[in-house]
VOGU-3710 file (C-alpha; in Angstrom, 3 decimals, decimal comma):
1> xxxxxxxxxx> 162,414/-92,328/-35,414  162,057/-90,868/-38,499  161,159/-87,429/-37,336  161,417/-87,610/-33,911  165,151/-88,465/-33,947  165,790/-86,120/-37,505  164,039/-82,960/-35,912  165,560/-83,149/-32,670  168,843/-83,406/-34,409  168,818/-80,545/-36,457
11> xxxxxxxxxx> 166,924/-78,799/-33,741  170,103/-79,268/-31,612  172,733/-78,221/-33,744  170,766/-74,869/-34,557  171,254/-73,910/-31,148  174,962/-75,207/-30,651  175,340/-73,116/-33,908  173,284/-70,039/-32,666  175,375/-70,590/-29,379  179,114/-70,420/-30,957
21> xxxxxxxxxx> 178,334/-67,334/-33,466  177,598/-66,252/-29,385  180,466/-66,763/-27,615  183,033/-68,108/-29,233  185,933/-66,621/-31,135  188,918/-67,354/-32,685  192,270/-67,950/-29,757  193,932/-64,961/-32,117  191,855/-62,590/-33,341  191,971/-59,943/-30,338
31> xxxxxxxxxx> 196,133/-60,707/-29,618  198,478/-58,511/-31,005  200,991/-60,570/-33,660  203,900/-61,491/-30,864  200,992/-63,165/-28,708  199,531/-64,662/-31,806  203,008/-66,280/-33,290  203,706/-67,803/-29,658  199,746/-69,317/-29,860  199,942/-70,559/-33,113
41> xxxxxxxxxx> 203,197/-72,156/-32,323  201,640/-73,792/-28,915  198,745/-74,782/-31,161  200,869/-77,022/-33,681  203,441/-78,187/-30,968  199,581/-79,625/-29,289  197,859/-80,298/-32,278  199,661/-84,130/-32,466  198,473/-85,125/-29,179  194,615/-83,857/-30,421
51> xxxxxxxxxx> 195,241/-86,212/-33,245  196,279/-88,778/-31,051  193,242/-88,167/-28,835  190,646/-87,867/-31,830  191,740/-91,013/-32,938  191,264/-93,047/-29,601  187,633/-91,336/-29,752  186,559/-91,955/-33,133  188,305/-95,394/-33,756  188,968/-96,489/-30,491
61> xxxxxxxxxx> 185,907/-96,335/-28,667  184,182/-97,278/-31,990  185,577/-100,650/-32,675  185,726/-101,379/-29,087  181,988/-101,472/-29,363  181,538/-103,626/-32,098  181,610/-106,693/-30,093  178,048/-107,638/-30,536  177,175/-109,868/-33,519  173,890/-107,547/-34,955
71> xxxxxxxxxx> 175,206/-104,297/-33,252  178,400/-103,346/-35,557  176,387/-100,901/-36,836  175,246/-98,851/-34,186  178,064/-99,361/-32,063  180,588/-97,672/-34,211  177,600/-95,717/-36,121  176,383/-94,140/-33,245  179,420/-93,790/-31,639  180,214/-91,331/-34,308
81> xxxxxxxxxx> 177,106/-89,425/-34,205  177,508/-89,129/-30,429  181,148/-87,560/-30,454  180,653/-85,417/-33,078  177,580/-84,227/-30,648  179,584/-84,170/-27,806  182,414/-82,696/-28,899  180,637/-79,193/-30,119  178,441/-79,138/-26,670  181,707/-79,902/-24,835
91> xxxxxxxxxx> 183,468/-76,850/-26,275  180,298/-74,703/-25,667  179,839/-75,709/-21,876  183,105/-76,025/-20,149  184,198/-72,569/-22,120  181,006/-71,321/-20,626  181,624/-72,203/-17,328  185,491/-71,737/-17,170  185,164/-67,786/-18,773  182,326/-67,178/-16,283
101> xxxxxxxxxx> 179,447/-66,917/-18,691  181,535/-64,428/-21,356  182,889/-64,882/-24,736  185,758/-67,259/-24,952  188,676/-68,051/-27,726  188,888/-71,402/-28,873  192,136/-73,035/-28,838  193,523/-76,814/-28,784  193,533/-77,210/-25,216  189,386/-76,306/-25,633
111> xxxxxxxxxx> 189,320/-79,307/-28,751  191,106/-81,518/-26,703  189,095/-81,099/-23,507  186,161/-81,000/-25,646  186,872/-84,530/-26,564  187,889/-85,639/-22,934  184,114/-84,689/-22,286  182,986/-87,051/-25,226  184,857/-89,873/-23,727  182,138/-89,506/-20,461
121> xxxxxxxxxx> 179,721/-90,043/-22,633  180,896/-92,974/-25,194  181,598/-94,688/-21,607  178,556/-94,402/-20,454  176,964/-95,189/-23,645  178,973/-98,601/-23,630  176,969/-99,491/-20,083  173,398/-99,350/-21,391  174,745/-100,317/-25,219  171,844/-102,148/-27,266
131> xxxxxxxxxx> 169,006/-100,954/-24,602  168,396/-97,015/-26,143  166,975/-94,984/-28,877  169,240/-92,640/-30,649  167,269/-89,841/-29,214  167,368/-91,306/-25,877  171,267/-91,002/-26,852  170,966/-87,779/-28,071  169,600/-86,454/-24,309  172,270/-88,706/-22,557
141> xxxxxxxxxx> 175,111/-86,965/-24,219  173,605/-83,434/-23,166  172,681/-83,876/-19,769  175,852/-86,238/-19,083  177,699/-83,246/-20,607  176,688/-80,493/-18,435  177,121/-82,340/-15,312  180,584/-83,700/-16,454  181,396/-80,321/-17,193  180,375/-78,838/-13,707
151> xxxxxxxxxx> 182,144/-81,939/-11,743  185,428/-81,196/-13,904  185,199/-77,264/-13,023  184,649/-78,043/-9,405  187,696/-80,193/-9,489  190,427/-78,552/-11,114  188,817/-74,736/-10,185  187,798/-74,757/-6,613  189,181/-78,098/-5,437  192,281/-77,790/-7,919
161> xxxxxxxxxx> 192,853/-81,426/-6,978  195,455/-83,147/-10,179  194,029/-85,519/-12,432  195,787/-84,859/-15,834  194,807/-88,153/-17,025  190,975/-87,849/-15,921  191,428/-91,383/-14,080  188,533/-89,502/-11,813  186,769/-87,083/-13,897  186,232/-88,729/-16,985
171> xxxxxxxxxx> 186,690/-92,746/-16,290  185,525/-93,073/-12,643  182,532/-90,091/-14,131  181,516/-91,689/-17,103  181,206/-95,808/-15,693  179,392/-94,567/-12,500  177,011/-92,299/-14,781  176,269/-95,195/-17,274  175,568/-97,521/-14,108  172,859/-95,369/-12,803
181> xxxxxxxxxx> 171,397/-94,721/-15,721  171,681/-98,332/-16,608  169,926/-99,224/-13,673  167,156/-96,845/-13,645  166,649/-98,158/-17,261  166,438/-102,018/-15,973  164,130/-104,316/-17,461  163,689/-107,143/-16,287  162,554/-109,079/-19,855  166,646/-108,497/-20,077
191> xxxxxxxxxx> 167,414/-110,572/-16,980  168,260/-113,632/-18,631  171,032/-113,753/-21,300  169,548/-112,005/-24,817  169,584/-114,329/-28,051  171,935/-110,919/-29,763  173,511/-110,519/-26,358  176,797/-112,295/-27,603  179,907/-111,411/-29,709  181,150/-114,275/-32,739
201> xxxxxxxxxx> 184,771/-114,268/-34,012  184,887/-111,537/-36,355  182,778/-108,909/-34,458  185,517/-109,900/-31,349  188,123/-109,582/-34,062  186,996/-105,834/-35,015  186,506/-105,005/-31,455  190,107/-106,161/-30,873  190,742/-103,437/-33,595  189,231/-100,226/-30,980
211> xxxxxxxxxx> 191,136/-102,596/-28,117  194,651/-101,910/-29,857  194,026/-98,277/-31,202  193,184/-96,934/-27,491  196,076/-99,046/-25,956  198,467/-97,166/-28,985  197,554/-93,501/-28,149  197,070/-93,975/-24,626  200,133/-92,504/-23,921  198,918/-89,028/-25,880
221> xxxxxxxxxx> 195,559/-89,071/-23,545  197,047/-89,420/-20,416  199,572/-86,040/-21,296  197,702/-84,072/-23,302  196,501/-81,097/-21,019  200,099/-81,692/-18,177  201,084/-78,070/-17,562  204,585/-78,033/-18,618  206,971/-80,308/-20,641  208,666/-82,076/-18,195
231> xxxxxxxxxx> 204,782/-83,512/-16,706  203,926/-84,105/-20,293  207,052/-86,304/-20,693  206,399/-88,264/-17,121  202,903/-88,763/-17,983  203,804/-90,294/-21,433  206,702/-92,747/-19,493  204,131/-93,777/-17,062  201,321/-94,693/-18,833  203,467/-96,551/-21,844
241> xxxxxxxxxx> 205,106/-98,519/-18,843  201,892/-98,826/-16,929  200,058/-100,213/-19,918  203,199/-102,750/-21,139  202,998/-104,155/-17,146  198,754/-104,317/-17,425  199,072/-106,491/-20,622  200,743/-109,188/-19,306  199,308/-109,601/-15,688  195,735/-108,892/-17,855
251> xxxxxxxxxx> 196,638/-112,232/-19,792  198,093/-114,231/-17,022  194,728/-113,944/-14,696  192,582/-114,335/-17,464  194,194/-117,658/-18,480  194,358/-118,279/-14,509  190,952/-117,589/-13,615  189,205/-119,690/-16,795  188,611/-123,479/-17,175  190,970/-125,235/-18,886
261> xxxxxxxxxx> 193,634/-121,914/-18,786  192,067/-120,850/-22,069  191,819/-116,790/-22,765  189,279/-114,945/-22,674  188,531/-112,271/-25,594  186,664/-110,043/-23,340  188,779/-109,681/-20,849  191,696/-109,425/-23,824  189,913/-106,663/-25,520  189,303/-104,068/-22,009
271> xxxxxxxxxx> 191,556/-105,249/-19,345  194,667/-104,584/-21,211  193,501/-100,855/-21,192  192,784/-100,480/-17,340  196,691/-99,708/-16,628  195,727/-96,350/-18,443  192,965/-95,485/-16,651  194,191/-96,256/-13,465  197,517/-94,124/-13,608  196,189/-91,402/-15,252
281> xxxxxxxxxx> 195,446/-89,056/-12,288  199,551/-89,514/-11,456  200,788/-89,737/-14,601  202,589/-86,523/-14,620  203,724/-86,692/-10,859  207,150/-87,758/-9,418  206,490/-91,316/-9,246  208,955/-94,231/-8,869  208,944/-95,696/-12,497  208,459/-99,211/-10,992
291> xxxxxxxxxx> 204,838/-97,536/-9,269  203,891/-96,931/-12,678  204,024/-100,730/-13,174  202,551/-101,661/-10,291  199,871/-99,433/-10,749  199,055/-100,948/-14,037  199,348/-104,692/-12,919  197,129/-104,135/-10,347  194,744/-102,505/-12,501  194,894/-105,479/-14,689
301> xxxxxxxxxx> 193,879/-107,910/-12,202  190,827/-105,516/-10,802  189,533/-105,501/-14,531  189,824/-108,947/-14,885  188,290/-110,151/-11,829  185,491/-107,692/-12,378  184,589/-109,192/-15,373  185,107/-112,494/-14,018  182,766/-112,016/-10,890  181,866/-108,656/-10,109
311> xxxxxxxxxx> 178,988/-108,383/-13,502  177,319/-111,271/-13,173  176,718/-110,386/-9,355  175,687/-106,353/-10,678  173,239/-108,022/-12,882  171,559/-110,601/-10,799  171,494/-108,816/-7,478  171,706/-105,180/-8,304  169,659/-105,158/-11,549  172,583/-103,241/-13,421
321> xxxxxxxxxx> 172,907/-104,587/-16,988  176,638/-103,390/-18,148  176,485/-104,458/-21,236  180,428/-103,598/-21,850  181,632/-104,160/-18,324  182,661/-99,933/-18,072  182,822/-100,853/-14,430  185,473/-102,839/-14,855  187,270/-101,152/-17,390  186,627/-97,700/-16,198
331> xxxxxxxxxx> 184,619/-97,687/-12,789  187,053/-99,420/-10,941  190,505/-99,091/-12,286  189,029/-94,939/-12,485  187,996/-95,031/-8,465  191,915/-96,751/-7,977  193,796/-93,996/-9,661  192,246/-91,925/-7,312  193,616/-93,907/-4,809  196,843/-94,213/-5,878
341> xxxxxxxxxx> 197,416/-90,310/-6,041  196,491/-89,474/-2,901  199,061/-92,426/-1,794  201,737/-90,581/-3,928  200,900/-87,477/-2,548  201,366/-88,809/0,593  204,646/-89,986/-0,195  205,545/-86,967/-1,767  205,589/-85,154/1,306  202,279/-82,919/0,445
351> xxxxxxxxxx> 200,292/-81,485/2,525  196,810/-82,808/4,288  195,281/-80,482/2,834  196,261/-80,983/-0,746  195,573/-84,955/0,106  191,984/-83,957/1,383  191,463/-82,036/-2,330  192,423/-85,404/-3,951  189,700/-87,406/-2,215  187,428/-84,407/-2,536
361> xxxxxxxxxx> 187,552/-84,859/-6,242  187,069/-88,814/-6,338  184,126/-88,316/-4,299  182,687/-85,044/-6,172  183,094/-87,267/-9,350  181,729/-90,469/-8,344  178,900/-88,234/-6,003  177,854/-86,102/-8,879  177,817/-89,233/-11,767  175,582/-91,082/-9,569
371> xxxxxxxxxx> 173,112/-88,119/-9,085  173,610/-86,617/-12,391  172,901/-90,612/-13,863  169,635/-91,313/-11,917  167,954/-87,942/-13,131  169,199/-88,466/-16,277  167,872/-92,286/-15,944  164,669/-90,920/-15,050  164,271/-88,701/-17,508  165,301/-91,198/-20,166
381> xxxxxxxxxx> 162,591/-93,524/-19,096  159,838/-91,414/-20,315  157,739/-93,676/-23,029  158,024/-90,336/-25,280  161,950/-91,446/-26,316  161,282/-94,431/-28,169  163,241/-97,378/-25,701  163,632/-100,688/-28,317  161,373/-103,222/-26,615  163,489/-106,247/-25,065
391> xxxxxxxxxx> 162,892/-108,586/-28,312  164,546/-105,726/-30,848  167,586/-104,943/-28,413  171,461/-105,229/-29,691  169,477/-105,250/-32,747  170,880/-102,958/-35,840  167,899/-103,825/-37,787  165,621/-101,417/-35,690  167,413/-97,815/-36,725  169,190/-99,057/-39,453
401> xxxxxxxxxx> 168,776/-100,448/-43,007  171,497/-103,994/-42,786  171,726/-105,834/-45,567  169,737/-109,167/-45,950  172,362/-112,106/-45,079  170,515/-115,082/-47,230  170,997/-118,450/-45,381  171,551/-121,471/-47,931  170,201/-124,438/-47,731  173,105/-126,880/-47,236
411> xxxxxxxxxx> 171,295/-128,973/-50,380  172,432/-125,856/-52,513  176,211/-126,504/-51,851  175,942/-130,096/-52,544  174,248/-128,943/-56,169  176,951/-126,252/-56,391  179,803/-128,309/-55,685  178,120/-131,205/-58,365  177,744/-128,605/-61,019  181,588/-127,587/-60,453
421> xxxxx> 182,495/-130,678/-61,087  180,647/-131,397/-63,789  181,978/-127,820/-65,334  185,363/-129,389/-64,471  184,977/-132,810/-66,300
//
């Protein structure tokens, strides 16, 4: 790792570098000063939301991957690294693709879409989490990038299909893409449960941390990129009444569909986000606000019962290892706000033809993340890249230095607490 991870790192942000001084230029510096005031203005009145966004990527996908008891590290660690990766290839690609090749302005709606194409690839990273090498991490985020990028282009450019909350593009994307490169990656030393393959309380605890930031800014995700005001404020009513409704049906079926009614922390910590997948792609449309809810209960009992039965069967029958359930939090919930806006197109009197470009995108982004995550799978299972064998996965103590927890002897307490005393007296 030392220099195959370190040169291919630097290697990669030389060119990202090399490619900005390129093609991309400051949103102002060829307006005249009218243009520029009215930018800068729409940059600021934005620049909240990106906030909002940054956060749910940095913290929120972090801490939501801390679940593992020797993986803290590396789940928030590399979820860092990754983002910050993603996030500068993002900007590079879809400006690329959406300016035809030329020199492009950067603006907030590029730093906010450039972190919608992160979230692809922290989702897929939570399906084969604990199972890769950094630099197998490092390739992910590239390739995943490019093909994200395409998908999204065909989607809103050519299909222009309506997804401002990326229920299709990003969630549905980035769970089927982690899948197949999950399973491509299979091994099947990793059948049977792993000794590290388990959370204790506090790593749950900080993973309930990511759990509440995402559910917080949902609201900001789901309406960042709406076209006008009036979407922006529908998409923000829906998804904070989508996600409210998602909460509580999310609790009740967990309690339901455990022994003893007792909750379960997993399905705590993702199913109580699935409400804002799922009504993201008709967030901003002329819903019923009672839909919203609907949408989000439902969502909440898909999640649920995926965890509940739909892993264990992906695992033992398909040989798909999702190690944070992204199916269920993202996969399926993504693949039913699909759904659900081609219903409410339906009902909002559009045309077949605009319904046909809704289901065009679902299946051009679930199509191209399967594709796009088997090549990407096979390329990743090269021997060149480093993959942990199966004894050192969810391991932080194979790419990073953890400190040495010192177990005591339960004689030493019984001399400690004797000396106390003693001190006492």
């Amino acid at each position: 790792m030392r220099f195959k991870f370190s040169l291919m790192a630097i290697g990669l942000e030389v060119i990202i570098i090399v490619l900005f001084g390129l093609f991309v230029e400051y949103e102002t510096t060829q307006q005249v000063n009218a243009t520029r005031s009215t930018k800068t203005d729409r940059f600021l009145l934005l620049y909240p939301l990106f906030q909002d966004v940054h956060v749910m990527i940095f913290v929120g996908f972090g801490f939501l991957m801390t679940f593992l008891k020797k993986y803290g590290f590396s789940g928030v660690g590399f979820n860092l690294f990754l983002a910050a990766l993603g996030l500068q290839w993002g900007t590079i690609v879809q400006g690329l693709l959406h300016d035809k090749g030329k020199k492009f302005h950067i603006g907030i709606k590029n730093m906010i879409n450039a972190d919608f194409s992160t979230a692809t690839v922290l989702i897929s990273f939570g399906a084969v989490l604990g199972k890769t090498s950094p630099v197998q991490m490092m390739i992910m985020t590239i390739l995943e990038i490019a093909v994200f990028a395409a998908n999204e282009y065909l989607v809103t450019s050519q299909f222009q299909a309506s997804d401002t909350g990326a229920s299709m593009t990003i969630h549905a994307f980035g769970a089927y893409f982690g899948l197949a490169v999950a399973g491509v990656l299979y091994r099947p030393g990793l059948r049977r449960e792993h000794k590290n393959e388990e959370s204790v309380y506090h790593s749950d605890l900080f993973a309930m941390i990511g759990t509440l930031f995402l559910w917080i800014f949902w609201p900001s995700f789901n309406s960042a990129i709406a076209v006008t005001g009036e979407k922006q404020y529908r998409a923000i009513i829906n998804t904070y009444l989508s996600l409210a409704a998602c909460v509580i049906v999310a609790y009740a079926l967990s309690s339901l569909v455990e022994r003893r009614g007792r909750l379960d922390m997993v399905h705590i910590q993702n199913a109580t986000l699935a409400g804002g997948v799922a009504v993201g792609t008709c967030a901003d449309m002329e819903i019923p606000l009672f839909a919203a809810m609907a949408i989000g209960s439902i969502a909440g009992i898909i999640s649920v019962l995926g965890y509940k039965f739909l892993s264990p069967l992906l695992a033992n029958k398909l040989m798909i290892k999702d190690t944070c359930g992204v199916h269920n939090l993202h996969g399926l919930p993504g693949v039913f706000g699909g759904l659900a806006s081609i219903l409410a197109k339906y009902l909002g009197m559009s045309t077949v033809s605009t319904m046909a470009m809704q289901a065009a995108a679902l299946g051009s982004s679930i199509g191209s993340a399967i594709v796009g995550g088997l090549v990407t799978g096979l390329i990743l299972k090269l021997p060149i890249w480093d993959q942990p064998p199966d004894e050192h996965c969810y391991d932080d103590s194979v790419y990073w230095k953890v400190p040495k927890v010192r177990e005591l002897d339960p004689q030493f307490f019984q001399h400690a607490n004797h000396n106390h005393l003693e001190h006492e007296v």
